[in-house]
VMD Tcl script that draws the C-alpha trace (Angstrom):
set ca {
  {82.95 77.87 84.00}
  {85.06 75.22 85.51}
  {84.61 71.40 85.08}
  {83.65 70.69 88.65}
  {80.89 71.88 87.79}
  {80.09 69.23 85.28}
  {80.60 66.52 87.24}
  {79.18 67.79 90.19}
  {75.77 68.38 88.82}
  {75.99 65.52 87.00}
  {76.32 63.68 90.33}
  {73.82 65.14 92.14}
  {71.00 64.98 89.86}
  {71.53 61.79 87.74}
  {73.73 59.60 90.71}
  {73.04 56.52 89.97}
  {73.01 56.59 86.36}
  {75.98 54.16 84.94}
  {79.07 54.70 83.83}
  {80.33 50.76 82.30}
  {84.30 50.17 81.81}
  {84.28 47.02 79.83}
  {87.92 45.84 78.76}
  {87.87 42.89 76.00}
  {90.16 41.01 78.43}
  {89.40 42.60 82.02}
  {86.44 42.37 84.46}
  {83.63 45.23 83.92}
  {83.07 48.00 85.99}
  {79.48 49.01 86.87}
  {80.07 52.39 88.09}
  {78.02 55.49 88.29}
  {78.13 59.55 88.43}
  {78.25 59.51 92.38}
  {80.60 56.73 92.81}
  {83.22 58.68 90.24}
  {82.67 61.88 91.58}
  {83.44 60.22 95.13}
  {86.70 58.78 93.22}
  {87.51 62.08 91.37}
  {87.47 63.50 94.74}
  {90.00 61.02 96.01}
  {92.37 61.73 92.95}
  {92.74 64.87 93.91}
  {94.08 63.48 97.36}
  {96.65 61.66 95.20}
  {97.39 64.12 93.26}
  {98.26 66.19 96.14}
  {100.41 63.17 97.64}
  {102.54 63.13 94.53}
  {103.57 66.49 94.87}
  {101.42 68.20 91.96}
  {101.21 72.23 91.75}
  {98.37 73.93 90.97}
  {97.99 76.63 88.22}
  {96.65 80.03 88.18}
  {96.05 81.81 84.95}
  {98.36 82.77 82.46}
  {101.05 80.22 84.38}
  {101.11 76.52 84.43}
  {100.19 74.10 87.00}
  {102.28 70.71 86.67}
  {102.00 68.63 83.94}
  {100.30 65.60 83.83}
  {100.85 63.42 81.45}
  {98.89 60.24 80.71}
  {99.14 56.88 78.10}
  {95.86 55.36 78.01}
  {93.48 53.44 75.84}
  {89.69 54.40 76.89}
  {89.40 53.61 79.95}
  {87.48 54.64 82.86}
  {90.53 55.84 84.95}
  {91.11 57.59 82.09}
  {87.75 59.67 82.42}
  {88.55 59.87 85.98}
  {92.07 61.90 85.14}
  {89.57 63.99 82.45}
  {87.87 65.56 85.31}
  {90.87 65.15 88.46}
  {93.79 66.91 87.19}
  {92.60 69.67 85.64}
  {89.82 70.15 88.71}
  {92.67 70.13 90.85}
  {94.56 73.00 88.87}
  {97.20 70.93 86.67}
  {97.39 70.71 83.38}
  {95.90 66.77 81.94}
  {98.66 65.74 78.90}
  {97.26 63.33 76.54}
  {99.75 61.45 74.83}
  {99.17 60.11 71.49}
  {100.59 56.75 72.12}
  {100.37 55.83 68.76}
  {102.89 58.53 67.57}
  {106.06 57.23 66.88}
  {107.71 56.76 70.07}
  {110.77 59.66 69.00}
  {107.14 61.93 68.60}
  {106.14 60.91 71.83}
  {109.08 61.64 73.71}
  {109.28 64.98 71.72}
  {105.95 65.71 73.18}
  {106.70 64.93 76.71}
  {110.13 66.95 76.57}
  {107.77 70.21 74.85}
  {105.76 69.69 77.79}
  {107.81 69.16 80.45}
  {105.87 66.47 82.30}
  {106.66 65.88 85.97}
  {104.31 62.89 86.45}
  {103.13 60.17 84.31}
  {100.14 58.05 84.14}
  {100.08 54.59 82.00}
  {98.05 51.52 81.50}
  {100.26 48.73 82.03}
  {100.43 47.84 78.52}
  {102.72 50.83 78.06}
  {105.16 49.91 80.45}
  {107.94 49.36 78.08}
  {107.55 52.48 76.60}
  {107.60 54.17 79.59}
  {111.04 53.10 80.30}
  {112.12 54.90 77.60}
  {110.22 57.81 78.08}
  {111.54 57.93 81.88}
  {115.04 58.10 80.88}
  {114.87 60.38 78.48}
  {112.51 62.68 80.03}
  {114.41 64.05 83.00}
  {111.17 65.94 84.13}
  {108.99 62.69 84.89}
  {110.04 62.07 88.57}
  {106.89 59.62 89.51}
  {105.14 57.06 87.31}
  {101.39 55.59 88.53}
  {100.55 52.37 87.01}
  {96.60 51.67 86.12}
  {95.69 48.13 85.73}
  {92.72 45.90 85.45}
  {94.09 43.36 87.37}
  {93.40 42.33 91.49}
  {96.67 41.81 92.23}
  {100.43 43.44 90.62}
  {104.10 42.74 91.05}
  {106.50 44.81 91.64}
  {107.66 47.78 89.03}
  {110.54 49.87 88.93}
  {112.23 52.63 87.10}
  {115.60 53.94 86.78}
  {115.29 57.57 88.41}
  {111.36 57.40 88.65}
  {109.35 56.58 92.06}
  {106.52 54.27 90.74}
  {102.63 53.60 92.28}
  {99.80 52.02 91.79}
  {96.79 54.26 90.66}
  {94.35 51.85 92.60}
  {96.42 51.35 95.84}
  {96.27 55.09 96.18}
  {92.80 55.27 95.40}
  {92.31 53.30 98.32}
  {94.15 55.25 100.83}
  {93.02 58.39 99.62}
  {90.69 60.87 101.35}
  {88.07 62.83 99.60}
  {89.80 66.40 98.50}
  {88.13 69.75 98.38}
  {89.39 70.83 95.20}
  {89.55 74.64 94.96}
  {87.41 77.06 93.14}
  {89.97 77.93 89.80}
  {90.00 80.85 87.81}
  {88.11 79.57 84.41}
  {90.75 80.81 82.34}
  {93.63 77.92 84.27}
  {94.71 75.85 81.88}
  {93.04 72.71 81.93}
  {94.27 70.17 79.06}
  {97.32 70.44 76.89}
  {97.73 67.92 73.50}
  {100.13 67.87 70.04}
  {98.49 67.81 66.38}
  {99.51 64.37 64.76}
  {102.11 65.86 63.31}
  {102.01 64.86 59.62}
  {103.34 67.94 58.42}
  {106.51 67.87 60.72}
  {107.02 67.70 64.17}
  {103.72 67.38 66.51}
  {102.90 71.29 67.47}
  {101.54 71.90 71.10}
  {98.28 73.29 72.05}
  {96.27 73.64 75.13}
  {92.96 74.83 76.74}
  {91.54 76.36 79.21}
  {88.36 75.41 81.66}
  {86.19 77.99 80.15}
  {86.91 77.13 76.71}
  {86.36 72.97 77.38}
  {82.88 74.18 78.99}
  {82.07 76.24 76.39}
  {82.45 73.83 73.74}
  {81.07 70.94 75.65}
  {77.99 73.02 75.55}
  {77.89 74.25 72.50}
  {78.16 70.81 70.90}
  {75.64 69.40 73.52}
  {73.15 72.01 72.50}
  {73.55 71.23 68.79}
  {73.42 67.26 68.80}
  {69.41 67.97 70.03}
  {68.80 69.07 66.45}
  {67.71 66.45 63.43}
  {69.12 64.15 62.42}
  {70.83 62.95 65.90}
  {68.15 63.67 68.20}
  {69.84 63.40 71.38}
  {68.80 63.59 74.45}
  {68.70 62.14 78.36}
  {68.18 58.53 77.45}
  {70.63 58.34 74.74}
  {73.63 55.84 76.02}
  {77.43 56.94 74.71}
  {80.56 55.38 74.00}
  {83.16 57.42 72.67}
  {85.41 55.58 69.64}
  {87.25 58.33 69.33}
  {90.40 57.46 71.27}
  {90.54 59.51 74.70}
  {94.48 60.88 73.63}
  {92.81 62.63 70.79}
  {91.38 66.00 71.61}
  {88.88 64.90 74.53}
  {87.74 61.93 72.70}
  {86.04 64.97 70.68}
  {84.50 66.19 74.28}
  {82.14 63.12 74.50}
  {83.34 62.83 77.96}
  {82.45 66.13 78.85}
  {79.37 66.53 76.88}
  {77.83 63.04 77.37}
  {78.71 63.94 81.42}
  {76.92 67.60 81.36}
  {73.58 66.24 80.04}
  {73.76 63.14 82.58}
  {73.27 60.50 80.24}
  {74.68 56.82 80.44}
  {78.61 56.23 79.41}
  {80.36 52.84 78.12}
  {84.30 52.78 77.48}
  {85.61 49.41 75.90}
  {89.02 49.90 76.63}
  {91.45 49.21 74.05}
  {89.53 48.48 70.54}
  {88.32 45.37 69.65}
  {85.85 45.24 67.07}
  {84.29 42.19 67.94}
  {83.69 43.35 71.32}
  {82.52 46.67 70.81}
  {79.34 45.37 68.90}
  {78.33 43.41 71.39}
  {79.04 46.04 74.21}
  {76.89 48.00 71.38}
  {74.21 46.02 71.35}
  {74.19 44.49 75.05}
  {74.59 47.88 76.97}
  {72.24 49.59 74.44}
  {74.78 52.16 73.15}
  {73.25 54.92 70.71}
  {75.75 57.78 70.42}
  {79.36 56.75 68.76}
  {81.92 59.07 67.26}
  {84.76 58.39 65.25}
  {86.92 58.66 62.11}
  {85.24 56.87 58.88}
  {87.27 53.95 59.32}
  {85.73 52.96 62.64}
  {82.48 53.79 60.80}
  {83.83 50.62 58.27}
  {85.18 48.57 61.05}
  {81.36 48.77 62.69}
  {80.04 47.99 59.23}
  {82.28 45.11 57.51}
  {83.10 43.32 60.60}
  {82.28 39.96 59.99}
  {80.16 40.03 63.20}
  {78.19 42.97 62.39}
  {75.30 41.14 60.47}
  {74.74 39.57 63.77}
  {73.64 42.94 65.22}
  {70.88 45.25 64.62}
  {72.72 48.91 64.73}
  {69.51 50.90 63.79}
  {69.08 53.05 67.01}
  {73.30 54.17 66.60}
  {73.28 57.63 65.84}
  {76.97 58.27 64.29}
  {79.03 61.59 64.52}
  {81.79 61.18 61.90}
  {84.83 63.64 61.45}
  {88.66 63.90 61.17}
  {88.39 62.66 57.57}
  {85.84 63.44 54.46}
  {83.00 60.97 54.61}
  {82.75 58.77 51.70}
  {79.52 58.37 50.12}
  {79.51 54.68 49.40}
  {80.50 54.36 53.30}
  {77.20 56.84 53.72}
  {75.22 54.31 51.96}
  {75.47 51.35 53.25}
  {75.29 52.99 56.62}
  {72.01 54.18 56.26}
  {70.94 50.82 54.66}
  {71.68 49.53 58.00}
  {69.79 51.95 59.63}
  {72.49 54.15 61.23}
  {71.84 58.06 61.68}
  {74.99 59.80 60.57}
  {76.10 63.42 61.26}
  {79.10 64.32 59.84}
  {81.49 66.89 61.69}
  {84.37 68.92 61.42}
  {87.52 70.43 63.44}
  {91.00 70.45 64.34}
  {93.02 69.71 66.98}
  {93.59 74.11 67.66}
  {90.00 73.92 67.96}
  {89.18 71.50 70.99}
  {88.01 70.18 68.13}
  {83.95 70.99 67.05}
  {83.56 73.34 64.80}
  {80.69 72.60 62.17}
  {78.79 69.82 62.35}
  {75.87 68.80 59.78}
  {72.54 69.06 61.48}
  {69.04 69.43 59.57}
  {67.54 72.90 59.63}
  {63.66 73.11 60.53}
  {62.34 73.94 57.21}
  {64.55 70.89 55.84}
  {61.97 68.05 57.74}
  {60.06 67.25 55.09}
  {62.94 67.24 52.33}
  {63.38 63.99 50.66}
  {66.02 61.51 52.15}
  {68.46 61.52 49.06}
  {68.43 65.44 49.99}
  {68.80 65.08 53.40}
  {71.84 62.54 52.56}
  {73.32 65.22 50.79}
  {73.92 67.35 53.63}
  {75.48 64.58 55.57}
  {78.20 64.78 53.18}
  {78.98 68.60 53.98}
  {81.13 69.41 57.15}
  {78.12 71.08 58.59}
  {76.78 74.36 59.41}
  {78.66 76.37 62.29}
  {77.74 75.57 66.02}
  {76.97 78.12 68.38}
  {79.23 80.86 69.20}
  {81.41 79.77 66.12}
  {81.82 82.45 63.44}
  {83.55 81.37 59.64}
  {84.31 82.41 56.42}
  {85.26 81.16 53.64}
  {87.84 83.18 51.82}
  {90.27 84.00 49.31}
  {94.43 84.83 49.41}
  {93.59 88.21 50.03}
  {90.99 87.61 52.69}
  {87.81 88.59 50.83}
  {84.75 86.54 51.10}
  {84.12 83.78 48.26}
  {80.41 83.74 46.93}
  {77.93 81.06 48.53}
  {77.33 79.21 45.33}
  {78.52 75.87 46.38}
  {81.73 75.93 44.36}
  {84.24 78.81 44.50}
  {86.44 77.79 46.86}
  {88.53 79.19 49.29}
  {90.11 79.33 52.51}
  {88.16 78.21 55.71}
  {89.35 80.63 58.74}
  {87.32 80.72 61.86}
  {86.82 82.29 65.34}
  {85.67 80.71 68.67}
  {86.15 80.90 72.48}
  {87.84 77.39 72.53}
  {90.18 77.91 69.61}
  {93.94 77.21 71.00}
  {95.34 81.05 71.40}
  {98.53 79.95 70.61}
  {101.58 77.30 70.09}
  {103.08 75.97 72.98}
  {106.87 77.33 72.62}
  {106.43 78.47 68.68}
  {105.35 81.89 68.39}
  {105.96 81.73 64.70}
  {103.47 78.94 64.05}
  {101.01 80.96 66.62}
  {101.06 84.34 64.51}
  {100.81 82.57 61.23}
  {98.05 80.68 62.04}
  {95.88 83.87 63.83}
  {96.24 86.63 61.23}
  {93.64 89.16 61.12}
  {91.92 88.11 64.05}
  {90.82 84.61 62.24}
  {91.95 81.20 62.84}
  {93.39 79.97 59.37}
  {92.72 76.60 59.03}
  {94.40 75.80 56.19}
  {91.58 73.82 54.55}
  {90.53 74.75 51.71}
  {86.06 74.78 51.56}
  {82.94 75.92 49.65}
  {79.90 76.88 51.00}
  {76.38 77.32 50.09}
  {73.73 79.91 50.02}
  {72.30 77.82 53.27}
  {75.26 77.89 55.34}
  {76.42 74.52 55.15}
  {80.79 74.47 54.58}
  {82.22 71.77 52.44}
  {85.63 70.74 52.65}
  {87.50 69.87 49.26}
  {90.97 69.46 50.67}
  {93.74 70.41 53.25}
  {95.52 72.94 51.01}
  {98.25 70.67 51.12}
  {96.74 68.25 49.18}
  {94.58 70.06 46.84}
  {96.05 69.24 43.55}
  {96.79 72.30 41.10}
  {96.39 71.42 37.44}
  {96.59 73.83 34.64}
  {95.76 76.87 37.16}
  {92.33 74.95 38.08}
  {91.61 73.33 41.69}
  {90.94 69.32 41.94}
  {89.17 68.93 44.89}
  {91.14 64.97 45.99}
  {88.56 64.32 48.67}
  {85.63 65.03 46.18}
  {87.00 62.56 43.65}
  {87.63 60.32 46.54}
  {84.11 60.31 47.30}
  {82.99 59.00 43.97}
  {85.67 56.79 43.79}
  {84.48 54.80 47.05}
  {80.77 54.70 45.09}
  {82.10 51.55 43.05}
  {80.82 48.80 44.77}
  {84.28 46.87 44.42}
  {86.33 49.77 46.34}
  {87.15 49.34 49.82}
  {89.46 52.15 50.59}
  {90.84 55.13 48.11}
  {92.90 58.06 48.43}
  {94.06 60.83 45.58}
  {96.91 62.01 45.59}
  {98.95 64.85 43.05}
  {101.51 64.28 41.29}
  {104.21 65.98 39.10}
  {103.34 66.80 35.54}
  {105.37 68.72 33.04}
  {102.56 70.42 30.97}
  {99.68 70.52 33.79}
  {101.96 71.21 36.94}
  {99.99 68.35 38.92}
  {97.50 65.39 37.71}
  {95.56 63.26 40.34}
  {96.76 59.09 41.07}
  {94.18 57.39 42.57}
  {95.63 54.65 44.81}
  {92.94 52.03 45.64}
  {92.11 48.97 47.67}
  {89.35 46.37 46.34}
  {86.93 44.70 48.78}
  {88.03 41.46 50.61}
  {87.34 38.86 47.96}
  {86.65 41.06 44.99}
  {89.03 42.63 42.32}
  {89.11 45.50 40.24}
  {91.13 46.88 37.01}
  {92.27 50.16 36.18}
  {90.36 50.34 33.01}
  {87.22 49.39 35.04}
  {87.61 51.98 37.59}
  {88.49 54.86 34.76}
  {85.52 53.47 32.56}
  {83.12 53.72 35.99}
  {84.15 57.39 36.66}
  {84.09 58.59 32.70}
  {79.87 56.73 33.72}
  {79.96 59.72 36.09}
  {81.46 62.24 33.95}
  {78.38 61.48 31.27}
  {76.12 61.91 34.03}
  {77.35 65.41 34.94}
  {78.84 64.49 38.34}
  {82.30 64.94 37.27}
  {83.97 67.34 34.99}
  {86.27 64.70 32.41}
  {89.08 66.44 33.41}
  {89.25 65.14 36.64}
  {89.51 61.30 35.82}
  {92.65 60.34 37.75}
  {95.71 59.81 35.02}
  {96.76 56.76 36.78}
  {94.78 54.21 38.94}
  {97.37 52.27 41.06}
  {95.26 48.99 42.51}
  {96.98 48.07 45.56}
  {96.35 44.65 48.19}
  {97.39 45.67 51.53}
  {95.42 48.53 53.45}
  {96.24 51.70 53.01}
  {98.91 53.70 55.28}
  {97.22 55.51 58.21}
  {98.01 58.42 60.64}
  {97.95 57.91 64.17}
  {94.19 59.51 64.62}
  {93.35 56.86 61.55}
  {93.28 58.88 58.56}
  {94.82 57.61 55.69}
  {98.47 58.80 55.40}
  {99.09 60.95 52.11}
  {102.54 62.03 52.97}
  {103.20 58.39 53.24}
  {101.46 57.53 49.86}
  {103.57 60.67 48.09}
  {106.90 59.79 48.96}
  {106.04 56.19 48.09}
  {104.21 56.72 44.26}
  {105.69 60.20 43.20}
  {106.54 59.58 40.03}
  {106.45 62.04 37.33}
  {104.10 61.64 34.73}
  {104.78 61.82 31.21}
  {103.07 64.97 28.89}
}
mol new
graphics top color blue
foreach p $ca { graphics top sphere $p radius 0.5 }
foreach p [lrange $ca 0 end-1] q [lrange $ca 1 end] { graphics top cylinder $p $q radius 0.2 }
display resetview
């Protein structure tokens, strides 16, 4: 189980199907599977002229590390440096630059790929990160001048291209390490984790198998682009999974939103993934009414799904499947497909579902738990403790042995997030544990109140956050952005939700004490969830008994 053999197969028997790189400022690229296996080939060929080592398991090849938007040479380095036995770095680039060079040092990178955009950065990262000897430049344009760094030898990634010779890559051991990444790091410093061949094949087909169900549908004349950016744990694997079942590829480059509806719409794109904010972007553009986005079949994750976002997806026509993972877990875990005997349930049923982090895909095996480790009922509300065990979950943390042995304890992954599930399965995530907010001994679930929050038409973006209290220990803030052009009050908002308490959808005690209406967009992380660390430090105030 190596990822040769994805590509390969995916060459032979589906060659001339297309694989588009269309930059917002650059000239497409009408490729296809045999034209970027041929240049995969020749990567390795460069990869061998810049001095690269090959791994073998349980040691490191070199590390490779590589500062791209998505890009199709950046789907070429997917599939060339791990095929040739090195391990593929993808850098975060936007982490704060100190995180970013804190990642490259972890990792001890020897040779560095960047779009040209990052060239500036890269000067910094070169002279602080005595391991990069050799920098390769990628750029959209015919013609380049000349580049240098201090201490770094520095190429052109198409010049080589050119030169190179096909390579006969050799047949690894599936357990080489293929990919190495860091977590975002809003907790503290970025952690380290990396995967193997096997496991990246294994969960490339494990998520492939599952996307066939209801609602997504997929199959061979479905037409991807991945939104998740490629730095961000394999763009979710839509590169490898969209590549094993041989089906057409589009990558816009860096995001534009503008642009990516019309590549939507003019290269028939039906398979997207992303964070619910690029779910909004595709949504409230102000181009978006121009486009008919009924045939997009959505896989959202990395944050909780707001229903109100839900809505007005599936007003427009958009099939959404709603995911879950982490970083340790390359990253699918759960994802929210429709069981058989669900087919003829009623849509507002069906929409429910969507709203759950999904049942497990295969060869994944949860629980849901409490602090001693004993199973929670399936009712749908005692909550727990999600742990979880799968052949692609990181083993360990790169250099923190610590962090590795605290998060594997009893042979389960802990997550840290803490989830209910129901009799049918299906997980629901209330909160990282971090932010679940404690009051008077009881559990508010901040994501869950989140979610109704966002149902008031006049609320663009919302996040919950605890803070002190001297008689309940914590009370939920809700910190909110109003629609472009509309406006909201506190006493409106608190007079909607104590609507939803009446109706039973809300226990009273859960009405946020404070509503803090805010202009500017709220804080995000670098994988474009909205930043509660940020949003703590900034409104912590302690509230009065």
């Amino acid at each position: 189980m190596t990822l040769d053999k994805i590509i390969r197969r995916a060459a032979q028997l589906y060659p001339d199907t297309e694989i588009v790189y269309a930059p917002p400022n650059g000239p497409m690229i009408r490729s296809n599977y045999a034209n970027e296996w041929d240049r995969i080939q020749r990567l390795g060929s460069v990869l061998e002229e810049l001095g690269v080592k090959s791994g073998e398991p349980g040691k490191f090849g070199s590390r490779v590390a590589v500062l791209d938007w998505n890009t199709i040479r950046h789907y070429e380095l997917y599939y060339g440096v791990p095929m040739y036995g090195a391990v593929l770095h993808t850098v975060n680039v936007l982490l704060a630059p100190e995180d970013i060079i804190y990642t490259l040092l972890q990792a001890q990178d020897e040779v560095l790929f960047i779009n040209e955009d990052f060239i500036p950065l890269a000067r910094v990262v070169v002279s602080l990160v005595k391991t990069i000897r050799k920098v390769v430049i990628m750029s959209d344009k015919a013609e380049h001048g000349e580049v240098s760094f201090d201490g770094a030898e520095v190429y052109w990634y198409e010049d080589l291209m050119r030169e190179a010779r096909p390579y006969n890559f050799p047949e690894l051991s599936e357990n080489t390490v293929a990919t190495m990444m860091f977590t975002s790091g809003t907790t503290g410093r970025p952690k380290g984790t990396y995967f193997t061949h096997r496991q990246l094949v294994l969960h490339a087909m494990s998520v492939a198998l599952s996307i066939t169900a209801p609602p997504l549908n997929a199959n061979i004349y479905d037409v991807a682009m991945p939104l998740v950016p490629m730095f961000h744990v394999h763009a979710w694997g839509l590169p490898y999974i969209a590549t094993l079942t041989g089906i057409k590829q589009v990558y816009p480059g860096r995001f534009e939103w503008g642009w990516i509806l019309k590549l939507i719409n003019d290269e028939g794109v039906t398979i997207v993934n992303g964070v619910p904010t690029i779910l909004y972007n595709l949504l409230y553009h102000p181009d978006s009414p121009k486009y008919d986005l009924s045939r997009l079949k959505f896989i959202v994750g990395g944050s909780a799904l707001p229903r109100g976002l839900l809505e007005e997806a599936r007003r427009r026509g958009i099939h959404v499947v709603q995911g879950f993972g982490l970083t340790e877990t390359a990253p699918v875990i759960l994802l929210s497909m429709e069981k058989p005997k669900m087919k003829d349930w009623p849509e507002d049923r069906k929409r429910e579902l969507v709203l759950s982090a999904g049942l497990p895909i295969p060869f994944v095996d949860i629980k849901v738990v409490d602090e001693k480790g004993r199973e929670v009922p399936r009712d749908g509300k005692t909550m727990g403790e999600l742990v979880v065990r799968a052949p692609w979950i990181t083993r360990e943390y790169l250099n923190d042995p610590e962090k590795s042995r605290n998060a594997w304890r009893d042979g389960w992954f802990h997550t840290d997030d803490i989830a209910v599930w129901d009799s049918e399965g299906y997980v629901w995530i209330m909160d990282r544990a971090k932010d679940v907010i404690k009051s008077g001994g009881e559990w508010i679930s901040s994501t869950r109140l989140e979610d109704l929050i966002s149902t008031h038409p006049a609320v663009y973006e919302v996040a919950v956050i605890g803070v002190p209290h001297p008689k309940w220990g914590e009370r939920p803030v809700a910190i909110v952005v109003p629609k472009p052009g509309q406006r909201i009050t506190e006493d409106e908002l608190r007079n909607y939700l104590m609507g939803l308490v009446n109706e039973g959808k809300m226990p009273k005690w859960w009405v946020p004490d404070k509503v803090i209406i805010v202009e500017s967009e709220l804080p995000k992380t670098s994988t474009g969830k909205i930043d509660k660390k940020v949003l703590k430090d900034r409104f912590q105030v302690t509230l009065s008994s």
